[in-house]
C-alpha positions in Angstrom: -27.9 -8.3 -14.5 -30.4 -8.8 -17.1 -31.7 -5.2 -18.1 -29.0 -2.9 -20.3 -26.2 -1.6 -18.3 -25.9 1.9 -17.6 -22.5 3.1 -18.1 -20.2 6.4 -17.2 -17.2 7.4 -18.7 -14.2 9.1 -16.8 -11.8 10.6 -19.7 -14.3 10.6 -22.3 -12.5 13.3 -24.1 -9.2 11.6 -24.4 -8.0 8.9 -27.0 -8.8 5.5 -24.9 -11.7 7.5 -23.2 -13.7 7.9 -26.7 -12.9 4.5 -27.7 -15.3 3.5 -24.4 -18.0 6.0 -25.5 -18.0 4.4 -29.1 -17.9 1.2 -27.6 -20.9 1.7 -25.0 -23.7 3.4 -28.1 -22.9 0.3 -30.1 -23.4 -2.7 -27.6 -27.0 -2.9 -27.5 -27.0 -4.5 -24.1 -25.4 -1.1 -22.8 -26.4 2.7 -22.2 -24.4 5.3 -22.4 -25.5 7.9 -19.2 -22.3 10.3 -18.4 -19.1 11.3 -20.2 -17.0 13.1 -18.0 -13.9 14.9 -19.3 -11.3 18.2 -19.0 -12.2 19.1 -22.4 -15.2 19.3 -25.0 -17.6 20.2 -21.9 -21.3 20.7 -23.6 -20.8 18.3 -26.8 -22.8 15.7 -27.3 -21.1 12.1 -26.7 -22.3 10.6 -29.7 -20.8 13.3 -32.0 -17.8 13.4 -29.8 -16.7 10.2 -31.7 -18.3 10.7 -35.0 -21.6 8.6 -34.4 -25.1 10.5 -34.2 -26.3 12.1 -31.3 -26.1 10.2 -27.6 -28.2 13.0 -26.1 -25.5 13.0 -23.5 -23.8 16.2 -23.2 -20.1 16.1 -22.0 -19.0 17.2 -18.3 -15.9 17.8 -16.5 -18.1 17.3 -13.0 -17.8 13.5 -12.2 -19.8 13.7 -8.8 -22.4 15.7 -9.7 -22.7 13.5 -13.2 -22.7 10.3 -11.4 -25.6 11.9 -9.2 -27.4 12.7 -11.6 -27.1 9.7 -14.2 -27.2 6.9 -11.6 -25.0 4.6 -13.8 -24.2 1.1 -12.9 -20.3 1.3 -13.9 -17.9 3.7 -14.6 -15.2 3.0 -17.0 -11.9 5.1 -16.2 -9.4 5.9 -18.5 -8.3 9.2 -17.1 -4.3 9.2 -15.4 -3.2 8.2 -12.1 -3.6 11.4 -10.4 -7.3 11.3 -11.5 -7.9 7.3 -11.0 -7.7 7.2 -7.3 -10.4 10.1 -6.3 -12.8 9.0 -9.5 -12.2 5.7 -7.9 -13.4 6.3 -4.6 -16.2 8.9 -5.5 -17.8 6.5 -7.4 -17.7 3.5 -4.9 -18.7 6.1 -2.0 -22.1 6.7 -4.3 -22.5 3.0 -5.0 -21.0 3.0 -8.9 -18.7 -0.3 -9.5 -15.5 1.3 -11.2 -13.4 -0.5 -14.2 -10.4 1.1 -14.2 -7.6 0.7 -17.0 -5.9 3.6 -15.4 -2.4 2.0 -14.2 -0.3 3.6 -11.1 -2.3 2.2 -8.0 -0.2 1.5 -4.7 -1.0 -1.5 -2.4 -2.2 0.3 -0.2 -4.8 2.2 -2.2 -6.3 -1.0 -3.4 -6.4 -2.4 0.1 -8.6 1.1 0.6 -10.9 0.4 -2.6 -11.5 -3.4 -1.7 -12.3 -1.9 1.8 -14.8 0.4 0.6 -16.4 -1.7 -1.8 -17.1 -5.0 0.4 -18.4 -2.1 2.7 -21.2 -1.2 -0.4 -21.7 -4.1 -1.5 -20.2 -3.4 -4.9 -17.3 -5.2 -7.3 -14.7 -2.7 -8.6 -12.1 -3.9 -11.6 -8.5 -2.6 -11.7 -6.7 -4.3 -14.9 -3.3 -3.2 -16.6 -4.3 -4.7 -19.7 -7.7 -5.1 -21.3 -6.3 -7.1 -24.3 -6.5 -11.1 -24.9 -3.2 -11.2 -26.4 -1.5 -9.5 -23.5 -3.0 -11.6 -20.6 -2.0 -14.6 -22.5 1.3 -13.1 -22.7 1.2 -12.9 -18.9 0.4 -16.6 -18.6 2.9 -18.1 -20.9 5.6 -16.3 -19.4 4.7 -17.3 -15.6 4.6 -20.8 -16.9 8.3 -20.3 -19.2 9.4 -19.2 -15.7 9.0 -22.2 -14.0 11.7 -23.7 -16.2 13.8 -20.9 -17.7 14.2 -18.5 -14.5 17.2 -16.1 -16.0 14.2 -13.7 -17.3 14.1 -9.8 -17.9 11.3 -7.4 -19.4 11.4 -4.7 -21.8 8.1 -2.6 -22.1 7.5 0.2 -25.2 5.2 2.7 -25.1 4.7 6.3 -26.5 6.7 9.2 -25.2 3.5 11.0 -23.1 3.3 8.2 -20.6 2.7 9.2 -17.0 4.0 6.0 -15.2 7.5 3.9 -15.6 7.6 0.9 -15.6 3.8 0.3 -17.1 1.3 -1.4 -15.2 0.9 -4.0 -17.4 5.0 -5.3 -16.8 4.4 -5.0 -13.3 1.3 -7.6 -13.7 3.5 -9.9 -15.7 6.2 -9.8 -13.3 3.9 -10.6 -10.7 2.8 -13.6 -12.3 6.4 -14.3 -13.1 7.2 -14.0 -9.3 4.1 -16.6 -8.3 5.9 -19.7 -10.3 9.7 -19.0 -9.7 11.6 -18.2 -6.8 13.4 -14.6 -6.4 17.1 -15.4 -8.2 19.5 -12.3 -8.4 20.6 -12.1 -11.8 24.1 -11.2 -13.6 27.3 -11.3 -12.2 27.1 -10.3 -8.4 30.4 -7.8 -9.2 28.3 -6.0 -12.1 28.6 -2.2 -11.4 26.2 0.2 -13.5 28.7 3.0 -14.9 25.6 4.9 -15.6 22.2 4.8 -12.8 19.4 3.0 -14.1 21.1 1.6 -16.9 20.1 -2.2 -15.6 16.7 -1.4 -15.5 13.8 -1.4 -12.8 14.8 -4.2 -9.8 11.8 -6.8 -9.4 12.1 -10.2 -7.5 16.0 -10.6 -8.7 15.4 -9.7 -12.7 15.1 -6.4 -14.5 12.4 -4.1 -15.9 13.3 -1.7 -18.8 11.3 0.9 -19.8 11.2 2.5 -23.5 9.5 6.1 -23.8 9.5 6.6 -27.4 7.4 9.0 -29.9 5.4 6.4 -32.8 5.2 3.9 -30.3 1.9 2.4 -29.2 2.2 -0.5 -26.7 4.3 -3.1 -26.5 6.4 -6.1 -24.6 9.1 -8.4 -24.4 9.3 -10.7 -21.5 12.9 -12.0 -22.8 14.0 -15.6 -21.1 18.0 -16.8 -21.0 19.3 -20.1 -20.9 22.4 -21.9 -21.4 22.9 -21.4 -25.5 19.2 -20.2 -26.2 17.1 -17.9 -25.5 13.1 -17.4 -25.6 11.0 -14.3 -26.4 7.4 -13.8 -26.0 6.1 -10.5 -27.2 3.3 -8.5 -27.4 2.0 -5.6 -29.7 -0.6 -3.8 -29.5 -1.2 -1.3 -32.7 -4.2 -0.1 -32.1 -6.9 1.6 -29.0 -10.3 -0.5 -30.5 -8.1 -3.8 -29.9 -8.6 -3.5 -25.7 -12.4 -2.8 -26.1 -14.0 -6.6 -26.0 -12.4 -6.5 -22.9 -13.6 -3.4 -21.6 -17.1 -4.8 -22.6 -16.4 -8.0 -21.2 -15.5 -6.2 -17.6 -18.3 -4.0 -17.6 -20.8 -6.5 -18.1 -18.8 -8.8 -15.5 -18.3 -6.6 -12.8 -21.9 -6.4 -12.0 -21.7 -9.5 -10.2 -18.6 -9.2 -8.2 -18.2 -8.0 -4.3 -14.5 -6.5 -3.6 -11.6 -5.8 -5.9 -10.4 -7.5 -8.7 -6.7 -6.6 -9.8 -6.3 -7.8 -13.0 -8.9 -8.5 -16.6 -7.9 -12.6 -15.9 -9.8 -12.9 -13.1 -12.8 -11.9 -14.7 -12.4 -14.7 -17.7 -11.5 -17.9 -15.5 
C-alpha cells in the first residue's frame, strides 16, 4: 500500500494505547482516524498525549467508530476480555487488526484466521512487539537444541490480567519446535506447596512473577552438567515496542490470514 495508512486505536486511553496514538501522528506515512477507549470520551487524540490537536475526538463506541472512520488497521491494546470481540468486529467490517493484547485460545485464532481468509484481510496477533524479545525467543529455541534441562521465569507489574504472559508462552513454543518434550527434575519431586514448581509446558516449568515497579521482563534459564546459561530480556520502557507496532501496521496490509507472532512479519 502506497498512500498513508489509516489507522484506529482500541485502548487509546490506556498506557500502551497512547503510546500507539503518539506513534501514529508522528509517522508521516500514517493517519490517525479513531481512538477508541473506556475513558477520556470527547478529548482530542492529539492532546490526549500531549501533542497538538489530531482533530480526532475520543470514543468508547468501536463499531460505530470503525464505520465511520473506515481505517485500514486497528491497533489493540485493550485486555483479553476486550481483544477477542474488537478482534472480530473489526475483521467482520473489513479492518486488519494488530493485536498486542495476549490471552487468545487456539481455538479463537483458528475463528480469526477463518474469518479473515473469508475477507480477504491479514490480521497480526504478537506477544511481543520488541526486537530484543523476539531475538530472545530465537536464541533460546536454538540453546535448546543442545542444553534441553530449560525453565522460564517471566516479571511483570502487579495489574496483569493473564499468568503466565503471552510472551513466555511464544518462547516456549519455539523452545518446544527444536527439542523434544523431557520431563524435568526428579520423577519423586512432590510440591509441598501447589504451584510452587511453576506452570507445566512440554516437560519444563513456567514461573510467573506479579510484582509492583516491575515493567517487563524474562529469563529463559538453561541447566547443564556444572553450568548453566541465562538469556534475559528487559524491557524498561512502553516507546521501546513501538517500531514494531509501526513495522506491523505498515506490514499487515499485505497479508491474507493470521499471523501469530511480530517474527513472521520481519523474515
Amino acid at each position: 500500500m502506497s498512500q498513508q495508512i489509516k489507522v484506529a486505536v482500541a485502548g487509546a486511553a490506556g498506557r500502551m494505547g497512547r503510546e500507539v496514538v503518539k506513534m501514529v501522528l508522528e509517522d508521516p506515512s500514517l493517519t490517525l482516524v479513531a481512538a477508541i477507549g473506556r475513558s477520556a470520551s470527547g478529548e482530542d487524540a492529539g492532546r490526549l498525549v500531549g501533542l497538538p490537536e489530531a482533530g480526532v475526538a475520543m470514543t468508547d463506541d468501536l463499531e460505530r467508530a470503525l464505520r465511520d472512520s473506515r481505517p485500514d488497521v486497528l491497533v489493540d491494546f485493550t485486555n483479553p476480555k476486550s481483544a477477542m470481540p474488537n478482534t472480530m468486529t473489526a475483521v467482520k467490517l473489513g479492518v486488519r487488526p494488530v493485536v498486542g493484547t495476549t490471552g487468545f485460545t487456539q481455538e479463537q485464532m483458528d475463528e480469526i484466521d477463518r474469518a479473515c481468509r473469508e475477507r480477504g484481510i491479514g490480521c497480526l496477533i504478537a506477544p511481543n512487539f520488541s526486537i530484543g524479545a523476539l531475538l530472545m525467543m530465537k536464541f533460546a529455541a536454538e540453546a535448546a537444541k543442545y542444553m534441553p534441562h530449560v525453565e522460564i521465569i517471566e516479571y511483570h507489574g502487579d495489574q496483569k490480567l493473564d499468568a503466565p504472559s503471552g510472551t513466555s508462552i511464544k518462547t516456549a513454543e519455539r523452545i518446544e519446535e527444536t527439542r523434544r518434550e523431557l520431563r524435568q527434575g526428579n520423577p519423586n519431586e512432590e510440591e509441598v506447596i501447589e504451584g510452587a514448581r511453576g506452570g507445566y509446558f512440554g516437560g519444563f516449568r513456567i514461573h510467573s512473577v506479579r510484582l509492583p515497579g516491575v515493567f517487563a521482563q524474562q529469563e529463559v534459564i538453561f541447566g547443564g552438567h556444572g553450568q548453566t546459561l541465562k538469556i534475559r530480556h528487559d524491557s524498561y520502557d512502553r516507546a521501546g515496542y513501538m517500531p514494531g507496532v509501526a513495522t506491523a501496521v505498515k506490514k499487515i496490509v499485505d497479508v491474507t490470514g493470521l499471523v501469530y507472532g511480530f517474527e513472521h512479519l520481519l523474515d
